[in-house]
C-alpha positions as a Python dict, from the first residue, in 0.01 Angstrom:
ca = {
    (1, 'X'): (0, 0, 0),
    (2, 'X'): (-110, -124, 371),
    (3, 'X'): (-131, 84, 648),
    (4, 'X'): (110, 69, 906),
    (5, 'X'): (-189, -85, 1149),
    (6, 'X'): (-265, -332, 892),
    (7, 'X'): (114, -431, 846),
    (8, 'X'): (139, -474, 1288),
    (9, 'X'): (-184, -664, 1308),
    (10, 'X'): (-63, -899, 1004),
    (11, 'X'): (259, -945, 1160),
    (12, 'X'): (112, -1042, 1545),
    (13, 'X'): (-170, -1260, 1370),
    (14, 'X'): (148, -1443, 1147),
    (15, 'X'): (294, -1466, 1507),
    (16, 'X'): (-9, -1671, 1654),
    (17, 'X'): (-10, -1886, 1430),
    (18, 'X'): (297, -1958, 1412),
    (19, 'X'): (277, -2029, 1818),
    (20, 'X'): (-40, -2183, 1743),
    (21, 'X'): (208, -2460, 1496),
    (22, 'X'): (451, -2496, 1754),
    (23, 'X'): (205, -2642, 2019),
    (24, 'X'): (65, -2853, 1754),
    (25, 'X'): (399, -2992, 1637),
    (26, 'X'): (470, -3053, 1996),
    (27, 'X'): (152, -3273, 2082),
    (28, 'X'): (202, -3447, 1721),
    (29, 'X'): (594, -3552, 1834),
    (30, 'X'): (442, -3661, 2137),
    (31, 'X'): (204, -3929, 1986),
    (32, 'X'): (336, -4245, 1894),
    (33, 'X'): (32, -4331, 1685),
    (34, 'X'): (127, -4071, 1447),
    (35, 'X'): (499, -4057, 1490),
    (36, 'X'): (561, -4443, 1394),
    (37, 'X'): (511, -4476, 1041),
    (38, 'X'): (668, -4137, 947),
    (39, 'X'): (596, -3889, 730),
    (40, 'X'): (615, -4119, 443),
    (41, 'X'): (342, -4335, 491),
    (42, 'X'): (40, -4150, 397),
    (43, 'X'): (-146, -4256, 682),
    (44, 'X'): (-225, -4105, 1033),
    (45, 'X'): (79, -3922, 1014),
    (46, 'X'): (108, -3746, 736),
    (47, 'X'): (-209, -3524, 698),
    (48, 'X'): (-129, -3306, 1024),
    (49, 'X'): (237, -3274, 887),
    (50, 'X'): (120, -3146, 577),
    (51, 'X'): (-154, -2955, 729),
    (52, 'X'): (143, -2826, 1005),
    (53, 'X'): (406, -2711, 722),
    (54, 'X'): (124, -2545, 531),
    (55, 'X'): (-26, -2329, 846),
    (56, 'X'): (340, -2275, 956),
    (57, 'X'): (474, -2137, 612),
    (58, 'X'): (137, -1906, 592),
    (59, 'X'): (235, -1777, 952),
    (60, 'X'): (562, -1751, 837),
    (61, 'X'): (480, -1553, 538),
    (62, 'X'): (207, -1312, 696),
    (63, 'X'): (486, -1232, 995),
    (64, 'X'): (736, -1174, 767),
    (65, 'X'): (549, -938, 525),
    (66, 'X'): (373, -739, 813),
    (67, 'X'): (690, -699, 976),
    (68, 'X'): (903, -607, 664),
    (69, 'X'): (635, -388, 577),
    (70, 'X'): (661, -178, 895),
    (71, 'X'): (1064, -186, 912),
    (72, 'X'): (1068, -56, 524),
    (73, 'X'): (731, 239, 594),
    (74, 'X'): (865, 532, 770),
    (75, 'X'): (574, 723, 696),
    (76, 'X'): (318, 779, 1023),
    (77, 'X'): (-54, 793, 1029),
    (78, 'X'): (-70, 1052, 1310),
    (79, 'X'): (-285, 981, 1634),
    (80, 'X'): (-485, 723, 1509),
    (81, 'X'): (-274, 467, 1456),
    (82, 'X'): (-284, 285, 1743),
    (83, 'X'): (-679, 292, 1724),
    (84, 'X'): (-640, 151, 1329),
    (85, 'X'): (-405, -118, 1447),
    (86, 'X'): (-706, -245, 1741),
    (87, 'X'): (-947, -204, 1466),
    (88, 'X'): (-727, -447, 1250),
    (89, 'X'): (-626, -689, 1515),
    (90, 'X'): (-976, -736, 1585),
    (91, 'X'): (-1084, -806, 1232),
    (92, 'X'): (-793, -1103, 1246),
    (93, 'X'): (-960, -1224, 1546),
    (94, 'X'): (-1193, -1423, 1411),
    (95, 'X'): (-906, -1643, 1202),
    (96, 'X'): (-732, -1647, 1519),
    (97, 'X'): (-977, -1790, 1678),
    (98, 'X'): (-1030, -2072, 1427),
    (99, 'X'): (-696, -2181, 1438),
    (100, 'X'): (-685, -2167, 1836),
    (101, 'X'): (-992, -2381, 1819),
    (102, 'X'): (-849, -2624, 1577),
    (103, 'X'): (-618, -2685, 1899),
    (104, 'X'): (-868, -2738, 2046),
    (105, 'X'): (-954, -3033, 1803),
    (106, 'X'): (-643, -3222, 1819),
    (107, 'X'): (-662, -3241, 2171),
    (108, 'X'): (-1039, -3323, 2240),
    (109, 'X'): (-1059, -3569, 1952),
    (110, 'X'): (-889, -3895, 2106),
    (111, 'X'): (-1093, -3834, 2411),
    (112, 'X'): (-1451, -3744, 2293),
    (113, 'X'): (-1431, -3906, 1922),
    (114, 'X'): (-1335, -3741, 1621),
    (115, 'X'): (-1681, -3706, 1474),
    (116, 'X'): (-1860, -3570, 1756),
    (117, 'X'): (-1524, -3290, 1766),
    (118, 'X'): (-1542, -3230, 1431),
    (119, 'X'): (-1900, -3175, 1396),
    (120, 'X'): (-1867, -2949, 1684),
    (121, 'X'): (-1586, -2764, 1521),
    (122, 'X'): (-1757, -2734, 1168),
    (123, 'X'): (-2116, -2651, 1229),
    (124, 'X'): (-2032, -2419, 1528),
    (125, 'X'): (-1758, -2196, 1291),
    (126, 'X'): (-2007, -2237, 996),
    (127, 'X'): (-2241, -2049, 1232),
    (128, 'X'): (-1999, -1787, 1314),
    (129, 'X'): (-1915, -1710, 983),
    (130, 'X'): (-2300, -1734, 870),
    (131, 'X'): (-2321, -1488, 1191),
    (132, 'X'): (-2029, -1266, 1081),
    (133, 'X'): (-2228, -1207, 708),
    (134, 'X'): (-2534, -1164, 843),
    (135, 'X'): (-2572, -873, 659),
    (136, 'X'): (-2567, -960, 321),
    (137, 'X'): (-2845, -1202, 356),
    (138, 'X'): (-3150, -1342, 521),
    (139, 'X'): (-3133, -1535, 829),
    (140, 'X'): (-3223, -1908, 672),
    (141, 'X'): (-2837, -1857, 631),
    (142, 'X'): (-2838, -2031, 918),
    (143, 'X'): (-3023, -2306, 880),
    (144, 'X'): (-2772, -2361, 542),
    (145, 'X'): (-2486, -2325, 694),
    (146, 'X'): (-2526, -2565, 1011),
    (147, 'X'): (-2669, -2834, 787),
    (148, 'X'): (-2431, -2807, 489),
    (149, 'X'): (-2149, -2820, 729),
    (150, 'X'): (-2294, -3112, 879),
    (151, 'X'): (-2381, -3304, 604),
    (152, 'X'): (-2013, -3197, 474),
    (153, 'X'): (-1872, -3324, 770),
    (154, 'X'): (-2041, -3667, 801),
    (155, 'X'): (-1956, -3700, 480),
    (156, 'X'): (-1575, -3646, 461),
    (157, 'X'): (-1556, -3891, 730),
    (158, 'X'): (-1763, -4182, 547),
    (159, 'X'): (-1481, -4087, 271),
    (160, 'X'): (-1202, -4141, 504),
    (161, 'X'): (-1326, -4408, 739),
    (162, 'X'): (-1514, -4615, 485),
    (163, 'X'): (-1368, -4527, 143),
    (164, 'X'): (-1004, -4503, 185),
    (165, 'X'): (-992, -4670, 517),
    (166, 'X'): (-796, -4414, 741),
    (167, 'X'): (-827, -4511, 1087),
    (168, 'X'): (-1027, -4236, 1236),
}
């Protein structure tokens, strides 16, 4: 069973994203390159609606369970609670963060070029996260994670641009 400061932070993280969806959904109505050909075409449109039900359900889900959890728990964890529920919140900052920054994305990417943003995006969280584990191994971590992500990158986009022809 989760702790009551595990159920809060799940519910506020469920929360952000959740906001997170709704400005995304907003800016995606807003574009009439993606708008026009609907969400049946699989083409511009219909990976961010996809990608938008999927990260809006998961919100969804993690509110809803960290909320129900706390409304159904009438135990109490004594004094420390609300230093447990800090401790939690900031341990679901980091996947905050990614999906804040993946706002970031949509809204830099018609301006400065979707590869440049999305190398930016990739390589820059692969080094958090190679950061994040630094403990359980050595540094050329690094170094693996910036040029996998890189080379991952570069080469989803040759896929997409040159392979299947999605106008990127």
């Amino acid at each position: 069973m989760r702790s009551r400061s595990e159920l809060l932070a799940h519910g506020i993280t469920g929360l952000a994203i959740m906001a997170a969806v709704a400005i995304l959904a907003i800016d995606f109505a807003t574009d009439p390159a993606l708008v026009t050909a609907g969400a049946r075409d699989p083409g511009p449109g219909f990976l961010p609606r996809i990608v938008l039900i999927l990260l809006g359900t998961s919100g969804l889900w993690l509110a809803a369970r960290g909320f129900w959890g706390l409304c159904r728990d009438d135990r109490t964890e004594g004094p420390h609670t609300r230093q447990l529920a800090v401790a939690e919140a900031r341990r679901m900052l980091v996947p905050a963060a990614m999906i804040a920054t993946l706002v970031g994305v949509v809204w830099l990417a018609p301006a400065a070029g979707f590869l440049p943003v999305a190398i930016v995006y990739t390589v820059g969280w692969a080094l958090v996260i190679a950061w994040r584990d630094r403990d359980l191994g050595p540094s050329p971590g690094y170094l693996l994670a910036g040029l996998g992500s890189l080379l991952f990158t570069i080469a989803i986009y040759a896929l997409f641009k040159g392979v299947i022809g999605v106008p990127i």
